[in-house]
LOVO-300322 format. One record per residue (C-alpha): y, z negated, x. Coordinates in steps of 0.2 Angstrom, whole numbers. Layout:
BEGIN
north|up|east
Y|Z|X .
...
//
This chain:
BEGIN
north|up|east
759|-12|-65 .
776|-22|-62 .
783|-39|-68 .
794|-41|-80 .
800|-59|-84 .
816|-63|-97 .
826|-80|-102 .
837|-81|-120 .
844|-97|-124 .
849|-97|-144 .
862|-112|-139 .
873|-102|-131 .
869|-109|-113 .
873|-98|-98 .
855|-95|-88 .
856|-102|-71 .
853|-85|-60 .
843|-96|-49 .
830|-101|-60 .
825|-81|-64 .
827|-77|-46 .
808|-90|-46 .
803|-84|-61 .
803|-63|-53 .
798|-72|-35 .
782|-79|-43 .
778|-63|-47 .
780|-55|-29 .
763|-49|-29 .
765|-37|-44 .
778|-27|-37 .
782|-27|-17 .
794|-10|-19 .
809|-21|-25 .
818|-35|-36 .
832|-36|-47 .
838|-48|-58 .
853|-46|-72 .
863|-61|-82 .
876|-60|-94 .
877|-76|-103 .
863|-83|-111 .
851|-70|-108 .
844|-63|-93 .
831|-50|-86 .
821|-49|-71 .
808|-36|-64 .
797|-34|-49 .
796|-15|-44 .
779|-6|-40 .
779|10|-35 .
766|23|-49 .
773|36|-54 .
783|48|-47 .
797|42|-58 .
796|27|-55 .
802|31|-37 .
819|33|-44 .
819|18|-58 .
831|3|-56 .
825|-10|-69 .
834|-19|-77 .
840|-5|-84 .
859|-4|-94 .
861|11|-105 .
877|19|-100 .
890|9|-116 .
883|-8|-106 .
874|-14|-123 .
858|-10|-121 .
847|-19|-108 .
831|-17|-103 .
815|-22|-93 .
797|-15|-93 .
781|-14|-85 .
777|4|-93 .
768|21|-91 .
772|33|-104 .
762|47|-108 .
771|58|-122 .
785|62|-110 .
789|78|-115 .
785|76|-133 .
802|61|-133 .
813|70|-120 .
813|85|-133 .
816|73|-149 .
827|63|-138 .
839|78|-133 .
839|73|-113 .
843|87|-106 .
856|83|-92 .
843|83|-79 .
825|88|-75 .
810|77|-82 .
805|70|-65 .
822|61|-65 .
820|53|-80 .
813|35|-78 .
800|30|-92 .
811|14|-97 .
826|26|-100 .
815|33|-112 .
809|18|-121 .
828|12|-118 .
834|30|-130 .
819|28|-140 .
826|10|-145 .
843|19|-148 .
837|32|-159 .
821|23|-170 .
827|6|-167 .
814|-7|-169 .
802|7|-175 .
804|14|-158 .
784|7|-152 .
778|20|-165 .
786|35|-155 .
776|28|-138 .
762|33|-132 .
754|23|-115 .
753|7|-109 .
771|-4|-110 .
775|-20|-111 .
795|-23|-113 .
809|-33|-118 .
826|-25|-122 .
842|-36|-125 .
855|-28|-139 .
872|-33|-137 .
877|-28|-153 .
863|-38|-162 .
863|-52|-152 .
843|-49|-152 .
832|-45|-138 .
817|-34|-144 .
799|-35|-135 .
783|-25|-139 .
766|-23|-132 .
755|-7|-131 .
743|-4|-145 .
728|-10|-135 .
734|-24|-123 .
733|-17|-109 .
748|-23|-102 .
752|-42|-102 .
765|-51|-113 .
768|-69|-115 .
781|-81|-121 .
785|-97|-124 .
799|-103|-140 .
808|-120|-145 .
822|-120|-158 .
835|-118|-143 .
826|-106|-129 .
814|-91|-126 .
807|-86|-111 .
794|-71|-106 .
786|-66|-92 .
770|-55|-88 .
761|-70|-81 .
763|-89|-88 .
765|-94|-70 .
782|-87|-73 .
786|-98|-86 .
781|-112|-79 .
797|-109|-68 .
807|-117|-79 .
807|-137|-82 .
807|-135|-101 .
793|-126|-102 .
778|-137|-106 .
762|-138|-94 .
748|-146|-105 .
732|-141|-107 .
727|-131|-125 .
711|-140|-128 .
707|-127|-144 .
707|-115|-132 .
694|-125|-122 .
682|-126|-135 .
687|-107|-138 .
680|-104|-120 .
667|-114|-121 .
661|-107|-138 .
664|-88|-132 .
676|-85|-146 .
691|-74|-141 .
696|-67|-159 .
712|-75|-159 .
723|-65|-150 .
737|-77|-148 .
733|-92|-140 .
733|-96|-121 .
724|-112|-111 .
742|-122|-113 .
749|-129|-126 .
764|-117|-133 .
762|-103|-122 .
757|-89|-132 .
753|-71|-131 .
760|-55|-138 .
745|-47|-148 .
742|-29|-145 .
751|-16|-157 .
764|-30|-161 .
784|-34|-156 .
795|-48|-159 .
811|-49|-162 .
822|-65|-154 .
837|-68|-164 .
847|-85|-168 .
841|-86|-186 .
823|-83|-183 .
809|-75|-171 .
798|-62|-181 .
782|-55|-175 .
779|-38|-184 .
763|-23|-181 .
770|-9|-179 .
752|1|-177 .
734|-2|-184 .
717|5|-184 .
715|18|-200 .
694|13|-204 .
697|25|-218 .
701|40|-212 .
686|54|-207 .
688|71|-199 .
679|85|-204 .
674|99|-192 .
664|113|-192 .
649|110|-182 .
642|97|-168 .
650|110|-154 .
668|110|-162 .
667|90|-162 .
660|90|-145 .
674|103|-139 .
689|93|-147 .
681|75|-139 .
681|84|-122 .
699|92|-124 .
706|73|-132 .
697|64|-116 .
702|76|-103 .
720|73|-107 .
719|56|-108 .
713|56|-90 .
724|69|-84 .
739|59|-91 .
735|43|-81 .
732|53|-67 .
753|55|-65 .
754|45|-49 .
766|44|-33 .
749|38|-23 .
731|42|-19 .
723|40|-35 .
705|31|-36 .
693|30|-49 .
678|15|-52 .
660|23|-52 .
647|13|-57 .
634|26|-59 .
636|21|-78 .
641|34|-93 .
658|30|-94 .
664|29|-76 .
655|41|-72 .
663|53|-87 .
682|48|-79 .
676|53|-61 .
667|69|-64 .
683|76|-77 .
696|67|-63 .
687|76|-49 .
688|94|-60 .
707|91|-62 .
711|90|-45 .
700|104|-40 .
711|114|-52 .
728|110|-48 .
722|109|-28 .
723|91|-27 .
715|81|-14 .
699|72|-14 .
694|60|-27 .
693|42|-19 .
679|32|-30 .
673|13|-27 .
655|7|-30 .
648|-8|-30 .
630|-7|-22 .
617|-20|-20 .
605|-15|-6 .
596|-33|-7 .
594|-34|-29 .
588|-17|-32 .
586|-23|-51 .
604|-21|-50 .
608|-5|-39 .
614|11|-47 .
616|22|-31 .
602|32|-38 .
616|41|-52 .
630|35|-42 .
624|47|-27 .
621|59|-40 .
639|61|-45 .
646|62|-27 .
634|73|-23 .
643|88|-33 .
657|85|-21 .
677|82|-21 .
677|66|-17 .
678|50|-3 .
666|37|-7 .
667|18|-4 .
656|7|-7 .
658|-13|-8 .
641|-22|-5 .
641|-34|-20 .
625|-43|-15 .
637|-49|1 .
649|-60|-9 .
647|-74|-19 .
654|-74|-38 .
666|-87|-34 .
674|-80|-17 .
691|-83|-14 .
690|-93|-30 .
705|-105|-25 .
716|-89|-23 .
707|-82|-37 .
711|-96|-49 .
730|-94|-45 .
734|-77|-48 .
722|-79|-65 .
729|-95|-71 .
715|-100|-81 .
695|-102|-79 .
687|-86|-74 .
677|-78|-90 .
670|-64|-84 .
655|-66|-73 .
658|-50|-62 .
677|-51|-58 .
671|-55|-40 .
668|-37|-40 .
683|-30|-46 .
692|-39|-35 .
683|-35|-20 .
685|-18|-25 .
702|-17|-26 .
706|-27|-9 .
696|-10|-2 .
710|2|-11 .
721|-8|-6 .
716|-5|12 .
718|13|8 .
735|13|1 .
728|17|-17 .
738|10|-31 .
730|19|-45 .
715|17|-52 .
704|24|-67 .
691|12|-75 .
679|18|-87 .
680|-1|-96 .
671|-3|-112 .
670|14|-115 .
656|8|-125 .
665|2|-139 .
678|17|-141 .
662|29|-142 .
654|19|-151 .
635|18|-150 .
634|23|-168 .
618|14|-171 .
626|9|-188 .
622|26|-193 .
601|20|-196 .
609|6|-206 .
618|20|-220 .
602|29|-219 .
593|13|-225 .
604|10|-238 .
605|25|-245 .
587|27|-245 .
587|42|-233 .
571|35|-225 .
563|52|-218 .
578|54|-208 .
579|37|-204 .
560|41|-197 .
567|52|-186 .
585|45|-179 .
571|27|-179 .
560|37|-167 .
571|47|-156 .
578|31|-154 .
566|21|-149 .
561|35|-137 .
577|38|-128 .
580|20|-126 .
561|13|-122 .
559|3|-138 .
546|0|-151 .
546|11|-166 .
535|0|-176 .
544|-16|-170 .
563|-7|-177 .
554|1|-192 .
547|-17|-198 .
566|-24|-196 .
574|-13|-206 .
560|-13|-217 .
563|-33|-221 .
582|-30|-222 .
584|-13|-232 .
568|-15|-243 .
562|-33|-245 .
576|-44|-248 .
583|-31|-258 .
569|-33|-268 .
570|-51|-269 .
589|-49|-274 .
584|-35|-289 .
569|-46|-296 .
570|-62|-305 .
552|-66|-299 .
552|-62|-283 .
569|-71|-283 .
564|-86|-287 .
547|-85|-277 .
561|-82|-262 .
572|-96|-265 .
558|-107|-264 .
552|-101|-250 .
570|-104|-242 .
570|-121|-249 .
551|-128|-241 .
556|-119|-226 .
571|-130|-226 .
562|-146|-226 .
551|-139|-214 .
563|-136|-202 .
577|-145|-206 .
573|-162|-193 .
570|-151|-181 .
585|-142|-181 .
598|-156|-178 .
611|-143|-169 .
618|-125|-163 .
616|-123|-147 .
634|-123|-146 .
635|-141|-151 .
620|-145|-142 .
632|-139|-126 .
648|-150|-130 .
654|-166|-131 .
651|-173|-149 .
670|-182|-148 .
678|-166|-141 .
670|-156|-156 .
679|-168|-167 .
695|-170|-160 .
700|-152|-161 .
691|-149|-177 .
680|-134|-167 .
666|-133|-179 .
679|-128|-194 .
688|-117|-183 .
672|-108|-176 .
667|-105|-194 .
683|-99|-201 .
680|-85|-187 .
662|-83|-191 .
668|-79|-211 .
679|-66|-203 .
666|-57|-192 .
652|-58|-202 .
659|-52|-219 .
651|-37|-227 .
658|-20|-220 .
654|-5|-230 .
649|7|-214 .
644|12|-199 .
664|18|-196 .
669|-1|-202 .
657|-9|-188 .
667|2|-176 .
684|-4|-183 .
678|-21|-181 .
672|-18|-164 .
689|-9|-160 .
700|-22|-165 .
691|-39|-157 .
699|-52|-148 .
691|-51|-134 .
697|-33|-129 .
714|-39|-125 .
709|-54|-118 .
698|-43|-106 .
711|-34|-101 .
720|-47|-99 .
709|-53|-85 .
711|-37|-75 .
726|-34|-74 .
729|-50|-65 .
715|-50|-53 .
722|-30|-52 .
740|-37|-47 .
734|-49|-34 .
732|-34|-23 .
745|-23|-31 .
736|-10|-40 .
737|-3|-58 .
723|-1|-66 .
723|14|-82 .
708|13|-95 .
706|33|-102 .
696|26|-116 .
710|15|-123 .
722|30|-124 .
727|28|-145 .
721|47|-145 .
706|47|-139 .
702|29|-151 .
707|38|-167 .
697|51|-165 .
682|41|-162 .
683|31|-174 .
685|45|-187 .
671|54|-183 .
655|56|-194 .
641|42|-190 .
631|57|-187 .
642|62|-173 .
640|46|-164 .
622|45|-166 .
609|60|-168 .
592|61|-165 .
589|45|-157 .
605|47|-143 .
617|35|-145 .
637|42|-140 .
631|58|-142 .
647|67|-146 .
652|62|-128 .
635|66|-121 .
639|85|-129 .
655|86|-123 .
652|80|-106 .
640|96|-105 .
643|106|-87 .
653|91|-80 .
642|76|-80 .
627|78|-70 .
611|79|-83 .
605|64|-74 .
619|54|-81 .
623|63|-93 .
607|61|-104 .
600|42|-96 .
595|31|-110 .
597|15|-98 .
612|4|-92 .
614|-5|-77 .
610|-23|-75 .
620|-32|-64 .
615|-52|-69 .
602|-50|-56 .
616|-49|-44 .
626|-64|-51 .
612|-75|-53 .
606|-72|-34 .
624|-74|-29 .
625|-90|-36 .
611|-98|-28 .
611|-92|-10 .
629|-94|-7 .
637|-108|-21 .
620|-120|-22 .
632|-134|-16 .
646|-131|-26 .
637|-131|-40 .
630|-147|-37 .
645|-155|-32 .
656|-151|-48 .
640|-152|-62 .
629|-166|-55 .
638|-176|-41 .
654|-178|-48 .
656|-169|-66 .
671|-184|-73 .
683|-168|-76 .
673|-159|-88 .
663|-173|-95 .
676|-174|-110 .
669|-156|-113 .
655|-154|-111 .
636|-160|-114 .
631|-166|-96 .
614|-171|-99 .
611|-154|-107 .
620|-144|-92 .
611|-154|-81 .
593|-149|-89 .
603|-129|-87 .
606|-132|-69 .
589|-139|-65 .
581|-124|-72 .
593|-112|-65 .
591|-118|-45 .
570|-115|-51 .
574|-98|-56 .
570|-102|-75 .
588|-100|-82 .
589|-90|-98 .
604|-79|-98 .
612|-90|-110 .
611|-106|-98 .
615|-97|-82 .
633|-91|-93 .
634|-110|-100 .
633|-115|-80 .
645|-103|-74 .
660|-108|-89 .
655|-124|-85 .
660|-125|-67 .
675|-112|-68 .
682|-125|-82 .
679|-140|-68 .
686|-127|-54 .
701|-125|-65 .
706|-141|-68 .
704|-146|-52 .
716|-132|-47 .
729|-140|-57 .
737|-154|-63 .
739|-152|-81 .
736|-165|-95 .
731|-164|-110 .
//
């Protein structure tokens, strides 16, 4: 994790040298191990330096190739090292000499801009060619690394944070209201648009060239839905998941620092640790250092139970931050700076207490097992073909292992699928039953129809607001999108795979990661391990009742069986909601009842007062509690700062 930032006037003006000294200053706090800026002209480049990986001890960014042409800055970790120093022919000095951006710098010079197909990691960059009179940027296939950018007919401008941007008077600071309704909606599918107006994002798997005549945004990389592998048995697929998944941790274990690793006690994290710890312990590595969040006072929410299982096999330090100590909104003043935007997720307070302890501890790396979920794939899909293809004995038994493994009600899923699979497609094939069905539809209708006056999203917002940004067309549009018909169990994963609000996640993390200096490296989003599967036979992601089960096989001998084969997942809304009212009561009261004028253009107040009233009772729904928490990180937000709309 560094900063990059990046100015190119298409009038020809020189760039004032002053003006991208702020915009790398700004960004201090992503890189305290050196600064350099570099102008020629109209363009110029700036980066912030953080110390990873052992190369990186030796990189000077910007970066000029050695004709003077070619210029480059990047916050970048690339894994296929040896795999592009052997197509690239550099072979005037060992590999630990060679920087990663003088790789993605040759790259550029051999592939040109099909140079992101060659790359394999996490990379945000922006390279200025001379000859062309273009500068070239590209963001990793996943989003892991940040990118944003503002354009007018006469100037660019790029930074890995928009506080950057704002460094420069022409840059706009206005408030995006779409995106508010966005936020307030939970709709993140559109992967370019920010919380101000003209700021935009670089969408994962994308690059864009700068050039007088025209900006071009092109993908260079997408998710194949098509494509499924065939192996010989469940243990050849369970033995190619392990070897995939080991390397993708092993890769982002190349590191200049004591390496850390986030254990929740969880699947995922728990998979990263456990393989992590076994690499070390080959190669005679030091201990594992692994972070835990703990709750001794919300046991609903406490996983030390499989948390202390892992550590008990050894190889590592833990540390543990007691969750139920802090509030969700700590530090949120310093919090809402380094984000930029209102907080989404609930239980950032968490990660970011987390990695103020590495921090402490001189850790710069760590692993995450985030949504590990979703590049596994729960593979419940797979009753869904079973249905349609009318395999209903084996549907029986995938329906009952199921409902065992995960302590749910066979009858109650059986009776679901039954309706779906069996009775409206009965209602669809007959003429009589059709007919009998539409009226049905059309007396419930009447029934009903007074009563249901709203969604409950419009029931949350502000009727004018809804109208002014046309948000009921654009959360539809969406909707079309996310509900249309998807032949499989593999293209429910693709759709899963390729959400919106992936990026934005990560997004997230790696600013509340950069306040304290650390990167942060996600083994599950390595393309590798994500292609493989997604390819895989639904079978192989769901069998007999378990859920992920080509990981659970092929974390056989490393996981602990405890983890290894548990059916439940943490819970940590307990937590939040406990958090909220012993240590935020007043705020909360302050900012949604006392004095809610800066959100009242929003949102509904009568309704978020009815929300609040029930929460501070301890009768919140899950739904209300999240309306409450958006709610008051929007009011926070604006309060923090001055934009207009």
């Amino acid at each position: 994790m560094s900063g990059i930032v990046g100015i190119y006037y298409l009038d020809g003006r020189p760039v004032d040298r002053e003006n991208l000294t702020k915009m790398v200053d700004i960004l201090a706090h992503r890189g305290p191990d050196g600064a350099d800026i570099w102008v020629d002209g109209c363009v110029g480049l700036g980066h912030r330096m953080l110390w990873t990986t052992p190369e990186s001890l030796f990189e000077k960014l910007p970066y000029c190739n050695q004709r003077g042409d070619l210029v480059i800055t990047a916050d970048a970790r690339i894994d296929n090292r040896e795999e592009l120093i052997a197509a690239l022919q550099i072979n005037n000095r060992p590999a630990d000499k060679i920087a990663d951006s003088e790789l993605i710098l040759a790259a550029y010079e051999k592939w040109g801009e099909d140079c992101p197909k060659h790359l394999l990691g996490d990379f945000a960059f922006a390279i200025w060619d001379e000859r062309r009179q273009t500068l070239f940027c590209a963001r990793d296939h996943f989003g892991v690394k940040p990118f944003y950018y503002y354009s007018s007919n006469n100037t660019f401008v790029f930074g890995s944070q928009i506080k950057a941007l704002f460094c420069l008077s022409e840059v706009p600071r206005q408030v995006n209201e779409v995106r508010i309704g966005d936020y307030l909606t939970s709709n993140f599918e559109d992967k370019t648009i920010t919380f101000y107006q003209e700021i935009l994002r670089l969408p994962p798997a994308h690059s864009l060239t700068v050039s007088h005549k025209a900006i071009q945004l092109q993908s260079y990389w997408s998710l194949d839905p098509t494509r499924e592998l065939h192996l010989g048995s469940d243990e050849e697929y369970a033995a190619k998941f392990r070897e995939i998944f080991t390397e993708a941790v092993r890769c982002r274990m190349r590191s200049a620092h004591t390496v850390g690793s986030m254990l929740s006690g969880g699947l995922d994290s728990s998979s990263i640790t456990c393989t992590a710890r076994k690499i070390l312990s080959e190669n005679g590595g030091e201990a594992l250092s692994t972070f835990s969040a703990v709750f001794d006072e919300v046991p609903e929410s406490d996983e030390r139970n499989y948390i202390n299982t892992v550590l008990t096999q050894g190889g590592t330090v833990k540390n543990y931050l007691h969750g139920d100590k802090i509030s969700p909104l700590n530090d949120i003043e310093r919090v809402l700076w380094h984000q930029g935007e209102p907080l989404f997720a609930c239980n950032l307070y968490l990660n970011s207490g987390i990695y103020g302890i590495a921090q402490n501890q001189n850790v710069r790396v760590i692993l995450d097992g985030f949504d590990g979920d979703n590049t596994v794939s729960h593979g419940v899909g797979y009753m869904a073909e079973l249905a349609l293809a009318g395999k209903w004995f084996r549907l029986c038994r995938e329906m009952h292992g199921f409902a065992k493994n995960f302590h749910l009600s066979f009858w109650q899923l059986l009776w679901q699928y039954m309706q779906t699979y069996v009775f409206k497609r009965a209602f669809r094939k007959y003429k009589p039953l059709r007919q009998l069905h539409r009226i049905s539809q059309s007396v419930t209708r009447r029934i009903w129809h007074p009563l249901i006056k709203q969604s409950p999203w419009e029931a949350k917002l502000n009727p004018s607001f809804i109208q002014r940004i046309s948000l009921e067309q654009r959360l539809q549009d969406f909707e079309k999108q996310r509900n249309r018909p998807l032949p499989n169990q593999r293209h429910q994963h693709h759709q899963a795979l390729t959400s919106g609000v992936l990026p934005y996640t990560l997004e997230i993390l790696d600013q509340a990661a950069a306040a304290f200096a650390i990167e942060v490296r996600y083994p599950f989003w390595d393309k590798r391990l994500v292609e493989f599967c997604l390819s895989l036979p639904a079978n192989q992601k769901m069998n007999q009742g378990w859920t992920r089960v080509v990981m659970r096989r092929g974390m056989e001998n490393i996981l602990p069986k405890e983890v290894q084969w548990r059916g439940d997942k943490g819970n940590l809304a307990p937590s939040f909601d406990r958090g909220l009212l012993k240590f935020e009561q007043e705020r909360l009261a302050e900012l949604l009842i006392k004095e809610p004028k800066s959100i009242e253009e929003y949102v509904n107040i009568s309704v978020l007062d009815k929300a609040y009233q029930k929460f501070i009772c301890g009768k919140a729904s899950d739904n209300e509690v999240i309306t409450i928490w958006w709610a008051v990180n929007l009011a926070l937000w604006l309060k923090h700062t001055d934009l207009q709309s």
